[in-house]
DOPA-622451 format. One record per residue (C-alpha): residue number from 1; residue in one letter; chain; x, y, z. Coordinates in pm, 1 decimal, decimal comma. Example, Ala and Ser with C-alpha at 12.3 -4.5 7.8 and 13.67 -1.06 7.14 Angstrom:
residues 2
KOLFI/1/A/A/1230,0/-450,0/780,0;
KOLFI/2/S/A/1367,0/-106,0/714,0;
//
This chain:
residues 338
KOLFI/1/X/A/11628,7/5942,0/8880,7;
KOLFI/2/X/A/11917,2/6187,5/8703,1;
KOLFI/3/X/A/12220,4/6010,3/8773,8;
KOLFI/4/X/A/12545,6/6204,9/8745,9;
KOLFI/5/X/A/12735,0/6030,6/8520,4;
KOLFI/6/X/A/13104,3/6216,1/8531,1;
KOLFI/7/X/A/13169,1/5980,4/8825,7;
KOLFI/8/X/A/13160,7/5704,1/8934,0;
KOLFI/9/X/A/13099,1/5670,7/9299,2;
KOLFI/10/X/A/13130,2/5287,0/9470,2;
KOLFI/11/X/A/13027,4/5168,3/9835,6;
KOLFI/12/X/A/13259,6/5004,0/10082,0;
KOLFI/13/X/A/13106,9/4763,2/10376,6;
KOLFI/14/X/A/13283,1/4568,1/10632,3;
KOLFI/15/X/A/13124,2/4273,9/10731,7;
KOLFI/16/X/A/13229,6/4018,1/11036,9;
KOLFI/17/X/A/13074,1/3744,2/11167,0;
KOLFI/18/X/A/13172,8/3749,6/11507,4;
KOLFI/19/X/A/13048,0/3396,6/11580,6;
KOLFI/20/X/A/13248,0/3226,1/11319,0;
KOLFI/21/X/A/13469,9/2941,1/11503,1;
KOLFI/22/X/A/13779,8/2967,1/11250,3;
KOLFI/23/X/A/13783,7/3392,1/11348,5;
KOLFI/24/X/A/13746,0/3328,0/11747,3;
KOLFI/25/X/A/13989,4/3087,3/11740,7;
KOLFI/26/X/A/14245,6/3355,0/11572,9;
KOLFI/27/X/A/14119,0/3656,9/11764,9;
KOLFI/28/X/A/14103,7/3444,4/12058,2;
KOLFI/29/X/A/14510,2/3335,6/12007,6;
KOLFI/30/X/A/14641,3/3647,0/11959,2;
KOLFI/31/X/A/14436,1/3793,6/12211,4;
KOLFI/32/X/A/14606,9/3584,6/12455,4;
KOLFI/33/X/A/14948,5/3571,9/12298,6;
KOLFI/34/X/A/14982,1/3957,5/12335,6;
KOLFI/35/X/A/14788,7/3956,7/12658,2;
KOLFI/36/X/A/14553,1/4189,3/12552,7;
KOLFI/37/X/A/14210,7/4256,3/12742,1;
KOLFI/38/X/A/13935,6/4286,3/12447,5;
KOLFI/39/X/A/13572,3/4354,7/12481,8;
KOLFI/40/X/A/13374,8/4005,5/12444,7;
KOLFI/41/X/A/13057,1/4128,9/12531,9;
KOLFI/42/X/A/12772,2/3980,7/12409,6;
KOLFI/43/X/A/12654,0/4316,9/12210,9;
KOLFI/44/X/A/12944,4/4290,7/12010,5;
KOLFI/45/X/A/12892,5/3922,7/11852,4;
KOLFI/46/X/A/12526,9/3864,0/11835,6;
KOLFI/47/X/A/12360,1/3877,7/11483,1;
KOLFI/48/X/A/12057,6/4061,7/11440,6;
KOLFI/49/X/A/12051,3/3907,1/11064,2;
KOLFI/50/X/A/12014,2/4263,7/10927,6;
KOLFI/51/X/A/12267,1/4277,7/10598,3;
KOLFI/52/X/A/12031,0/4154,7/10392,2;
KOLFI/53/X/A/11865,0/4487,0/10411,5;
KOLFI/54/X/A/12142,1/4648,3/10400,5;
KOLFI/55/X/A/12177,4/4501,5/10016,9;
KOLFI/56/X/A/11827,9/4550,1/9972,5;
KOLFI/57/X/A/11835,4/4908,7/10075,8;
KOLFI/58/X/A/12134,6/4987,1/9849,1;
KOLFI/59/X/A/11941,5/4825,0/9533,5;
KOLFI/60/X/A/11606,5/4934,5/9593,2;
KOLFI/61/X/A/11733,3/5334,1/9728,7;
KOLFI/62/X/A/12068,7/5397,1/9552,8;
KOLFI/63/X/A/12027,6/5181,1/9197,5;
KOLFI/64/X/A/12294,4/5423,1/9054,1;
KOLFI/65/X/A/12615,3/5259,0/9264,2;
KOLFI/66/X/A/12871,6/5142,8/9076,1;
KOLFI/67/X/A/13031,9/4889,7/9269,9;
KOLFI/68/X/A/13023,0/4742,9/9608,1;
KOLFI/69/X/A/13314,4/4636,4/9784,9;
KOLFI/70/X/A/13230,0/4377,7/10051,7;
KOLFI/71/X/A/13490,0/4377,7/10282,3;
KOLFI/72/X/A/13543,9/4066,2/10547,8;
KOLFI/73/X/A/13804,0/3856,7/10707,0;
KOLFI/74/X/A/13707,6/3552,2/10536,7;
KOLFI/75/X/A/13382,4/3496,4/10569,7;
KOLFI/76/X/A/13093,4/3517,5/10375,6;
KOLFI/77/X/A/12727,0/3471,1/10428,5;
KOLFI/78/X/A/12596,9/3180,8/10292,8;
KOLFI/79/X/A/12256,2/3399,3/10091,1;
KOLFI/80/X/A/12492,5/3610,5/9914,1;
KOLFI/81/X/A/12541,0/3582,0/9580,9;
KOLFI/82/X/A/12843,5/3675,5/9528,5;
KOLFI/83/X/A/12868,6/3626,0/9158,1;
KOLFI/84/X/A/12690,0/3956,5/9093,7;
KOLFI/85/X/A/12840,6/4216,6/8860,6;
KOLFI/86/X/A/12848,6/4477,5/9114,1;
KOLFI/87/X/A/12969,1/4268,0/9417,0;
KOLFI/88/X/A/13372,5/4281,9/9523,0;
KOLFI/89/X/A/13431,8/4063,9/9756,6;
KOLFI/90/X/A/13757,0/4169,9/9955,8;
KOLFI/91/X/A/13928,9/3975,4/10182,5;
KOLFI/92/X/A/14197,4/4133,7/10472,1;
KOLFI/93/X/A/14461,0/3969,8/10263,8;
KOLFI/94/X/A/14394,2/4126,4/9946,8;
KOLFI/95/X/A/14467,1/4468,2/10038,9;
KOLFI/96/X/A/14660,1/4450,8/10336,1;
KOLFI/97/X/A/15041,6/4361,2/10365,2;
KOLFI/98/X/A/15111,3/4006,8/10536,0;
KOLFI/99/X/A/15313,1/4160,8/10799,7;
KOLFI/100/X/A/15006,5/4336,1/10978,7;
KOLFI/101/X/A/14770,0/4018,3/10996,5;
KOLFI/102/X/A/14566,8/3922,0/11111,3;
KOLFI/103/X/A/14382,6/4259,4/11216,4;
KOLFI/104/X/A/14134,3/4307,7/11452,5;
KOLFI/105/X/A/14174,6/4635,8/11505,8;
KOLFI/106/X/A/13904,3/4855,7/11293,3;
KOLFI/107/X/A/14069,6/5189,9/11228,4;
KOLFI/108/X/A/14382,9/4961,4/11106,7;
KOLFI/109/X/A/14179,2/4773,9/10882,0;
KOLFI/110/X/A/13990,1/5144,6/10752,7;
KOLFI/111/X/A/14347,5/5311,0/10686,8;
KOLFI/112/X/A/14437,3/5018,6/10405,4;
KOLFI/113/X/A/14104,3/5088,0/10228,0;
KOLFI/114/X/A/14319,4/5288,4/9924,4;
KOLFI/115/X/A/14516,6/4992,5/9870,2;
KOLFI/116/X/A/14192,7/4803,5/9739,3;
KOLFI/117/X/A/14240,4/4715,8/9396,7;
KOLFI/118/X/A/13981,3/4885,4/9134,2;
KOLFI/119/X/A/13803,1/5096,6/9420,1;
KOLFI/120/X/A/13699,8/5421,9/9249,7;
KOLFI/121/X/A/13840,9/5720,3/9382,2;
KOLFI/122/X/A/13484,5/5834,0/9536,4;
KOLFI/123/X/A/13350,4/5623,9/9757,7;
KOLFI/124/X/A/13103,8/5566,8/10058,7;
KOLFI/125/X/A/13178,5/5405,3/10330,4;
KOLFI/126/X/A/12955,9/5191,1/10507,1;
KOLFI/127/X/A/12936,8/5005,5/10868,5;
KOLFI/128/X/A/12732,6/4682,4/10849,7;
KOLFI/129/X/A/12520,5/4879,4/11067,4;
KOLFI/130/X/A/12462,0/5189,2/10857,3;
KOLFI/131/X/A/12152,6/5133,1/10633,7;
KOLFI/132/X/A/11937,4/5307,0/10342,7;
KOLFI/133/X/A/11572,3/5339,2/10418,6;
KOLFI/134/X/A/11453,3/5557,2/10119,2;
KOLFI/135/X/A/11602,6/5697,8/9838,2;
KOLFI/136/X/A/11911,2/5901,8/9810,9;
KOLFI/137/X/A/12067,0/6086,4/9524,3;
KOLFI/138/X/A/12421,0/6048,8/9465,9;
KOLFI/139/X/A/12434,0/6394,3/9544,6;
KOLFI/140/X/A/12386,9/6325,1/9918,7;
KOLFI/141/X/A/12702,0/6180,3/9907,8;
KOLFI/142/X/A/12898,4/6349,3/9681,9;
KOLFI/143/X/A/12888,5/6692,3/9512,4;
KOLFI/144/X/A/13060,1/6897,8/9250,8;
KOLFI/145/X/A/13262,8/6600,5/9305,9;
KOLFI/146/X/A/13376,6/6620,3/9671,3;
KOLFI/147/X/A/13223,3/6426,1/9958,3;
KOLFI/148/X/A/12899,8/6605,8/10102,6;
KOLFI/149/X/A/13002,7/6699,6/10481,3;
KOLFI/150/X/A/12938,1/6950,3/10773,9;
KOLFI/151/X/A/13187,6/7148,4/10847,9;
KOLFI/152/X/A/13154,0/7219,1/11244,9;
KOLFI/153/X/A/13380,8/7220,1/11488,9;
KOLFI/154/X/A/13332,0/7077,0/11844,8;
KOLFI/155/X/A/13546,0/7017,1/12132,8;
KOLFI/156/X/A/13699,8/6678,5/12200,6;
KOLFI/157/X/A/13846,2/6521,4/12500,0;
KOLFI/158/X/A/14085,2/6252,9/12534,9;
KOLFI/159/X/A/13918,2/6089,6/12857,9;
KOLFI/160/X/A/13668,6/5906,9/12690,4;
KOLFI/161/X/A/13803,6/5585,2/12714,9;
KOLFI/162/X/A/14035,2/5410,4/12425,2;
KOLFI/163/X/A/13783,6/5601,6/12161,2;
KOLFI/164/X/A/13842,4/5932,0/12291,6;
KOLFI/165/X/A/14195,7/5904,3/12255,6;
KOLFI/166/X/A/14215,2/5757,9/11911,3;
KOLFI/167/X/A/14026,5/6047,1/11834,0;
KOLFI/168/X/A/14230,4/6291,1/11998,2;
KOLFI/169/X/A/14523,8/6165,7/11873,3;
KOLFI/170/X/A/14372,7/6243,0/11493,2;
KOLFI/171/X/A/14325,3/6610,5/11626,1;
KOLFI/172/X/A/14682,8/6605,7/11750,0;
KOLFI/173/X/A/14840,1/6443,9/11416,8;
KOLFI/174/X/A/14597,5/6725,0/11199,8;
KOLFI/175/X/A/14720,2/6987,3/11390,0;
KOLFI/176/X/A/15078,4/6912,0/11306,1;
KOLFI/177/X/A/14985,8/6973,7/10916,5;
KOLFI/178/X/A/14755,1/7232,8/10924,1;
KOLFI/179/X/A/14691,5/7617,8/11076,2;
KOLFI/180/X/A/14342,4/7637,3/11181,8;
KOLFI/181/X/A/14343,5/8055,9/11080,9;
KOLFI/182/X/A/14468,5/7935,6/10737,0;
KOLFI/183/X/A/14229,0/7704,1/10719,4;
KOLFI/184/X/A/13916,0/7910,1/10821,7;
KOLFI/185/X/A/14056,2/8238,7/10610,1;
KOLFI/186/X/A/14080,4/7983,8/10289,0;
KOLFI/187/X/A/13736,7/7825,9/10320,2;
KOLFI/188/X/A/13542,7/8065,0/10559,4;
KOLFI/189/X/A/13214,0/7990,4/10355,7;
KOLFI/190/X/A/13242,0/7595,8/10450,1;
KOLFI/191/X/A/13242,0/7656,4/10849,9;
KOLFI/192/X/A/12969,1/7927,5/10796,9;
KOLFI/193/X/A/12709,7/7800,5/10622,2;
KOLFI/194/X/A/12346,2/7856,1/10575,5;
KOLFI/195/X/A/12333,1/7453,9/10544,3;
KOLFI/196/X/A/12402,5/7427,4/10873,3;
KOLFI/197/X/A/12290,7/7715,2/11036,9;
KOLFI/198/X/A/12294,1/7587,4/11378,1;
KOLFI/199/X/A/12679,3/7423,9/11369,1;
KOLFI/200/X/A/12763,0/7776,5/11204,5;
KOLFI/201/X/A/12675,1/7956,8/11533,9;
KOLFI/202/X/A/12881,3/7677,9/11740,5;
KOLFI/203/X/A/13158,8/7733,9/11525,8;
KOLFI/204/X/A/13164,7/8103,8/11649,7;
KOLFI/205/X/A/13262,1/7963,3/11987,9;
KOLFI/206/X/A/13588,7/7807,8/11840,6;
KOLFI/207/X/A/13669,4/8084,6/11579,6;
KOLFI/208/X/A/13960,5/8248,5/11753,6;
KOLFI/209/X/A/14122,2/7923,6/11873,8;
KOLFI/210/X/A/14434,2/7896,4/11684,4;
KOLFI/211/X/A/14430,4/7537,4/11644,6;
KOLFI/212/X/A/14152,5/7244,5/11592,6;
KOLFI/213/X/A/13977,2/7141,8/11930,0;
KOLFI/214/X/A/13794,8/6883,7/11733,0;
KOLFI/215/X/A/13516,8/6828,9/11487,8;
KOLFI/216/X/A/13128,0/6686,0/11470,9;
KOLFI/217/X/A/13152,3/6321,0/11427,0;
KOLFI/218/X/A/12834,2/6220,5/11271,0;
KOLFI/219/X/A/12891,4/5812,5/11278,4;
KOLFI/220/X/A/12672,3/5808,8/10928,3;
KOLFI/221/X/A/12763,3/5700,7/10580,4;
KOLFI/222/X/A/13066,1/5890,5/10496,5;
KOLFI/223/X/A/13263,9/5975,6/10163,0;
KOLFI/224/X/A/13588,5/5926,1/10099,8;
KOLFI/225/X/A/13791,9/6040,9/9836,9;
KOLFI/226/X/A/14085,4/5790,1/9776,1;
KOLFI/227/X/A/14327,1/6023,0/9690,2;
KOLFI/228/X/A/14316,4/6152,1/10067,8;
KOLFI/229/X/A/14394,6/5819,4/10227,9;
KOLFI/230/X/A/14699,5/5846,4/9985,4;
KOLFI/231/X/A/14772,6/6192,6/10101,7;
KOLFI/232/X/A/14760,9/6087,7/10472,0;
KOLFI/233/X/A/14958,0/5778,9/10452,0;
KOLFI/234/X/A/15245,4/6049,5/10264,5;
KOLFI/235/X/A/15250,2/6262,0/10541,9;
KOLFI/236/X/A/15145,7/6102,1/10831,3;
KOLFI/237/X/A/15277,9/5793,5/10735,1;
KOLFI/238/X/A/15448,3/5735,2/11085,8;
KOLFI/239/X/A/15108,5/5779,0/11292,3;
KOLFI/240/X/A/14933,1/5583,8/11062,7;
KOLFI/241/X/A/15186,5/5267,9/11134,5;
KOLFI/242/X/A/15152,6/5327,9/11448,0;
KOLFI/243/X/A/14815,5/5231,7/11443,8;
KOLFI/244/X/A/14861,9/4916,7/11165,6;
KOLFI/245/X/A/15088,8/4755,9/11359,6;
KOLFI/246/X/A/14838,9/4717,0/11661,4;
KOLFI/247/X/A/14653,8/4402,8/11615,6;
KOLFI/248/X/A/14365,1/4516,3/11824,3;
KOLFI/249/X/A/14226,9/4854,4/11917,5;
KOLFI/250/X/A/14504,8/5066,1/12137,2;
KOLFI/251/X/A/14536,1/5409,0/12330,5;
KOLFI/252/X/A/14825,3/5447,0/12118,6;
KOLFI/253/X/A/14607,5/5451,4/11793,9;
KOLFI/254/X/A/14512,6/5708,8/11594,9;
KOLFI/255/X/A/14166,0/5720,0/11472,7;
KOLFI/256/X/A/14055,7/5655,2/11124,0;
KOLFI/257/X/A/13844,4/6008,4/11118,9;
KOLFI/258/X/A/14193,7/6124,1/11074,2;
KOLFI/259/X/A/14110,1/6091,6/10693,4;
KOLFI/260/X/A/13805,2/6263,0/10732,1;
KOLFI/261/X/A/13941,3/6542,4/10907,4;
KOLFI/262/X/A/14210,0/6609,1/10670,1;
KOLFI/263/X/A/13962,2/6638,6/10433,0;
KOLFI/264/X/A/13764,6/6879,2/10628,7;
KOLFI/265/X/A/14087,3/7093,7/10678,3;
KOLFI/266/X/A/14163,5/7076,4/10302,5;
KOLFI/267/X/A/13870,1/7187,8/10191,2;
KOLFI/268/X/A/13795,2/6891,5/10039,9;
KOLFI/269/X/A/13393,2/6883,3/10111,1;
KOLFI/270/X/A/13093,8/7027,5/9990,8;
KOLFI/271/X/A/12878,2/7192,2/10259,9;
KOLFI/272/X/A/12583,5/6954,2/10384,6;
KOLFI/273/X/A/12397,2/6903,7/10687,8;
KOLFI/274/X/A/12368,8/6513,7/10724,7;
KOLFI/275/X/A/12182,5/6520,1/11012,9;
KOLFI/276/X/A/11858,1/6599,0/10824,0;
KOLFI/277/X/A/11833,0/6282,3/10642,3;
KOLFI/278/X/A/12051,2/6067,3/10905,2;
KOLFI/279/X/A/11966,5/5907,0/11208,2;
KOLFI/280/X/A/12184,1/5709,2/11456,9;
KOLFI/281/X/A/12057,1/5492,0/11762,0;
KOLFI/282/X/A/12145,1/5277,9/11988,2;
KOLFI/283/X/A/11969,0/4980,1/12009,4;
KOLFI/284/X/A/11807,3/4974,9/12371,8;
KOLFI/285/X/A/11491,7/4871,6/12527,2;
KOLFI/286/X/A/11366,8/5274,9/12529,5;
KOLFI/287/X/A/11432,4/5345,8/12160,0;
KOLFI/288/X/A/11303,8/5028,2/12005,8;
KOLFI/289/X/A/10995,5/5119,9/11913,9;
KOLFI/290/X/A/11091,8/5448,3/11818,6;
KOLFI/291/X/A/11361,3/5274,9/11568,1;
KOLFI/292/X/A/11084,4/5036,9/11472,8;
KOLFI/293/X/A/10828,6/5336,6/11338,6;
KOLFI/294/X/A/11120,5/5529,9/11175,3;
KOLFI/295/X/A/11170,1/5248,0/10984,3;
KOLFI/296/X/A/10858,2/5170,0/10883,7;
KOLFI/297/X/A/10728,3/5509,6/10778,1;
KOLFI/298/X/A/11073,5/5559,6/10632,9;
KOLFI/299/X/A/11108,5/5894,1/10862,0;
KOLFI/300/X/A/11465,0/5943,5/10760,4;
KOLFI/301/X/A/11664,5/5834,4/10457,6;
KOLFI/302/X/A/11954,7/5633,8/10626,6;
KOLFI/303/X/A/11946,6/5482,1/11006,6;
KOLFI/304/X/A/12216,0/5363,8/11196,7;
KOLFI/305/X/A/12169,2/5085,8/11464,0;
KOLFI/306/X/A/12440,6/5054,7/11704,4;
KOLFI/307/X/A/12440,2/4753,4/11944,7;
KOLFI/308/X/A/12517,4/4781,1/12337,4;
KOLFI/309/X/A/12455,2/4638,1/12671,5;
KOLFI/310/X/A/12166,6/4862,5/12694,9;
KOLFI/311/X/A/11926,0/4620,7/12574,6;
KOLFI/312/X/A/11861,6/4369,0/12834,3;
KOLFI/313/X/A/11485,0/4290,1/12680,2;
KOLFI/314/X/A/11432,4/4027,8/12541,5;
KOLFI/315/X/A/11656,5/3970,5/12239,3;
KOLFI/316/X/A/11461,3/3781,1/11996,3;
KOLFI/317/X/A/11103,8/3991,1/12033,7;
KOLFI/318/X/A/11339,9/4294,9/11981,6;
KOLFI/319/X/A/11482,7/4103,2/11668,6;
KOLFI/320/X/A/11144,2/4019,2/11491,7;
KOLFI/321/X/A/11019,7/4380,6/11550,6;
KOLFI/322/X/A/11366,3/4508,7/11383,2;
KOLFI/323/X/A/11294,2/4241,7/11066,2;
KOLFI/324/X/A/10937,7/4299,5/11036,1;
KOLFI/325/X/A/10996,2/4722,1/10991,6;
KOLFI/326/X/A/11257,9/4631,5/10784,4;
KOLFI/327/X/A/11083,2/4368,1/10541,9;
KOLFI/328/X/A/10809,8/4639,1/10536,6;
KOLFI/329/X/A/10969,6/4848,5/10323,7;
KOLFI/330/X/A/11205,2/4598,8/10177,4;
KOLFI/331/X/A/11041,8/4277,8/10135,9;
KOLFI/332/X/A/11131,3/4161,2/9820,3;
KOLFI/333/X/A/11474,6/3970,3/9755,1;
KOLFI/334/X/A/11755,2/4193,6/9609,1;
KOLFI/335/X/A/11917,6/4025,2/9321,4;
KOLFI/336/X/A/12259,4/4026,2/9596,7;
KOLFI/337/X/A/12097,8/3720,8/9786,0;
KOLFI/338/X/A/12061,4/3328,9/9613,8;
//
């Protein structure tokens, strides 16, 4: 595999072991102490013992990373070996200030990211549930040196729950730094694109809006370039607190896409439809088996596996089908686990 070499491009994961006793006793405290209702659902803690892939994946299907940066609140699992060259691990308190922990808020966590030490300015970031299932180029990612993206806009509304109006609230903080005309006069090919020929035509229907109505969130791999996390904390460094300050997720927050965005509306991207390689589910009792042959015949290049409620089969057949399509295709140790 040519590997461009005139960058270096790293991988950032967050990791949390939501049964850990030491983090439910903290998350349960403050919970409490700030009487704030949080989603315990069972979806959100149970471990489907995946990340092992997840390293494998990355070995066996992107070789050419320079670094990974593992981040977690403390824990670790106990396979990893975490004396490999490539391996960072990061704790919370190693990048962010004392006064905001603990966090359990996500998008808090996310907007600290260019305050970890070493991280290259080009990175990839990955949830825990995001993995590679053949290979990928660094090109997929990144581009004449700018994150790979598509650059369609969509409409978003702020009455989907907490979500919806962390995301809106992005849109409404963008808006405040950029003209959308400005925008789509400076970069016209970007939002018109024969890579996307499909979310070109949609983006017809918002052309004449004078402002952003919201953009195509993908939930996939994304890339980051560092230097726009620095560029949002300058000038929306107000919002941005906002959100760090909430221990857990808030309507008052403003979503972490917010970095994305602004580098959609800088022009900061290189046109790419990530929908042709990328696939996301949610884990549910109708697209099991679907999930379970994508994986095996490696029908797209990265999956994403998103946990819910929706699954009410039973929990450990769905598990063994999910590890035997992934050990498959990936059933050698990567030199990441003891």
């Amino acid at each position: 595999m040519k590997v461009d070499n005139t960058y270096k491009i790293d991988f950032v994961i967050t990791w949390l072991d939501g049964n850990d006793p030491n983090w439910k006793k903290e998350h349960d405290y403050y919970s409490k102490k700030i009487n704030k209702s949080v989603d315990n659902s069972e979806a959100r803690f149970r471990n489907w013992d995946l990340l092992r892939y997840w390293f494998r994946g990355v070995e066996k299907y992107a070789p050419w990373v320079n670094n990974i940066y593992f981040v977690t609140w403390g824990h670790i699992p106990c396979w990893l070996n975490v004396s490999h060259p490539k391996l960072k691990v990061v704790k919370h308190e190693d990048f962010i200030p004392s006064e905001y922990l603990p966090l359990f808020n996500s998008c808090a966590i996310e907007f600290f990211f260019n305050r970890i030490k070493g991280l290259s300015d080009r990175f990839v970031y990955f949830n825990d549930d995001f993995f590679l299932i053949d290979s990928v180029k660094p090109d997929r990612f990144f581009k004449n040196g700018l994150p790979c993206d598509i650059g369609s806009w969509n409409y978003v509304s702020s009455q989907g729950g907490i979500h919806g109006c962390t995301v809106f609230s992005a849109i409404d903080v963008l808006n405040k730094h950029f003209d959308k005309r400005e925008v789509t006069k400076k970069t016209f090919s970007k939002w018109f694109n024969l890579k996307y020929p499909k979310r070109s035509l949609v983006n017809l229907q918002f052309l004449m809006a004078p402002f952003f109505v919201g953009f195509l969130d993908h939930h996939l791999p994304q890339g980051y370039l560092k230097s726009t996390f620095d560029n949002v904390w300058e000038f929306c460094g107000n919002d941005v607190l906002r959100t760090c300050r909430n221990k857990f997720k808030s309507y008052e927050d403003v979503h972490i896409w917010l970095v994305r965005y602004w580098q959609l509306a800088s022009g900061k991207f290189t046109p790419y439809n990530v929908m042709k390689d990328g696939k996301y589910y949610d884990l549910s009792d109708k697209s099991m088996d679907t999930i379970v042959d994508l994986i095996k015949y490696q029908k797209k290049k990265i999956i994403v596996l998103n946990d819910n409620q929706s699954l009410v089969r039973d929990f450990e057949n769905d598990k063994e089908k999910l590890l035997y399509a992934f050990n498959y295709i990936l059933p050698n140790k990567s030199s990441f686990e003891l």
